[in-house]
C-alpha positions as CSV (number, residue, x, y, z in Angstrom):
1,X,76.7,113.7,114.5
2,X,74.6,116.3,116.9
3,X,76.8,118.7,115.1
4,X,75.8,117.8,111.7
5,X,72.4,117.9,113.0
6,X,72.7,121.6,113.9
7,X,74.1,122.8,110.6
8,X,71.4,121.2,108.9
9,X,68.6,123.1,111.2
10,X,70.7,126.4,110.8
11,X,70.7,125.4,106.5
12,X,67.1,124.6,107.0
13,X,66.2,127.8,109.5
14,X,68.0,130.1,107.0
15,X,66.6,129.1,104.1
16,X,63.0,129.2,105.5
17,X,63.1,132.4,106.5
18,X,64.3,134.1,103.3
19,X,61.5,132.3,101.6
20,X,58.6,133.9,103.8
21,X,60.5,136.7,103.6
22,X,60.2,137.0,100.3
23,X,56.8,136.5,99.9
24,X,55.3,138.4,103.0
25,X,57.3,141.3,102.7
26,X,56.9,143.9,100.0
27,X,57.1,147.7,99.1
28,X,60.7,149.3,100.4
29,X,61.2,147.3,103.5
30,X,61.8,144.2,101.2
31,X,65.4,144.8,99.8
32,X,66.6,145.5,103.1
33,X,65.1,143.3,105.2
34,X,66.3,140.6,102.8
35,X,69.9,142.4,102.8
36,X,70.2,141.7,106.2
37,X,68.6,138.0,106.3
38,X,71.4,137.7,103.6
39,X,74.5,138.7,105.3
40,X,73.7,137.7,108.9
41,X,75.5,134.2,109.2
42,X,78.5,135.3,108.0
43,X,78.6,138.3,109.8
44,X,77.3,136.6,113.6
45,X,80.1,134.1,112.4
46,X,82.5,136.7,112.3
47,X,81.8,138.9,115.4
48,X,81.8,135.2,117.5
49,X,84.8,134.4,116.0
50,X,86.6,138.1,117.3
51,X,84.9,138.1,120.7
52,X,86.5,134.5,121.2
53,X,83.7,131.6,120.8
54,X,83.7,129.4,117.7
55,X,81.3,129.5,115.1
56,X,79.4,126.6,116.9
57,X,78.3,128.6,119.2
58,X,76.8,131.0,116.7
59,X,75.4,128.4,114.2
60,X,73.5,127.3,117.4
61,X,72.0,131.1,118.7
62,X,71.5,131.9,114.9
63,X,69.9,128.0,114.9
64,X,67.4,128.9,117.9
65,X,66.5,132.3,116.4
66,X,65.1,131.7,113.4
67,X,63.0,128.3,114.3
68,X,62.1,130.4,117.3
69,X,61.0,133.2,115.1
70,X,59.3,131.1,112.5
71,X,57.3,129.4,115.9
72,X,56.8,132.6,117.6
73,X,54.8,134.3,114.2
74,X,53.1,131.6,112.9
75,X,56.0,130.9,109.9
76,X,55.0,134.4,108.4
77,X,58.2,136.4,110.1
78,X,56.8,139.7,108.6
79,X,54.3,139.7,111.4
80,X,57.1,140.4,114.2
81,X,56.9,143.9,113.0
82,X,53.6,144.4,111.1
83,X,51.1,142.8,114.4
84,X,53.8,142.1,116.5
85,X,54.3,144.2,119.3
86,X,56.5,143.9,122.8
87,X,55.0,140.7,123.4
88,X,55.2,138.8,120.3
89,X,59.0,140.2,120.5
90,X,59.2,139.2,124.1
91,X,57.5,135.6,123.6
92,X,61.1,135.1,120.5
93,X,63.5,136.2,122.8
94,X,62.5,133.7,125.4
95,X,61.9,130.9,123.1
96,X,65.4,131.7,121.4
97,X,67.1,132.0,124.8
98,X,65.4,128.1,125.9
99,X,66.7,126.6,122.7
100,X,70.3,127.9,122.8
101,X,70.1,126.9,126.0
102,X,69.1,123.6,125.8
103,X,71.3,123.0,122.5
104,X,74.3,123.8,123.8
105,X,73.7,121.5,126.6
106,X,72.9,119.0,124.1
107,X,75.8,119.4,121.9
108,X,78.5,120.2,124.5
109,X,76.8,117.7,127.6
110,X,77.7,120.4,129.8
């Protein structure tokens, strides 16, 4: 069930995302930016899966990044690079890195 749970945070994350991405972001960082967004889960998938981990373990980093990125700028992700700076970059990382943390504990009761 906590799995389930995960997949639909990592739909939900996703999808979030690509919609304030495409409405904060425009002139010729748009198409790009949203190239990336686009291709990223089955790409993180991918390079997880040839390093060795299972895709569980990237659904839950790619999970923690993008609720920690929507937190971190206010649910307008264009502002990590617009007002950002080190510390609105630093204050992602650390949220990301305290809920992969924590959800792999949950998930794998480690």
């Amino acid at each position: 069930m906590t799995v389930l749970i995960v997949w639909a945070l990592f739909a939900a994350g996703w999808g979030l995302v690509l919609l304030r991405l495409r409405g904060g972001l425009h002139g010729p960082d748009r198409g790009p930016a949203l190239f990336a967004h686009t291709v990223t889960p089955p790409g993180v998938v991918l390079a997880f899966s040839l390093v060795g981990f299972g895709s569980l373990y990237a659904t839950i980093a790619l999970t923690a990044e993008w609720w920690a990125l929507l937190a971190v700028t206010g649910f307008r992700p264009e502002r990590l690079l617009s007002t950002g700076g080190l510390g609105r970059l630093a204050a992602w990382a650390a949220v990301t890195a305290a809920g992969t943390f924590a959800t792999v504990r949950l998930v794998f009761h480690v």
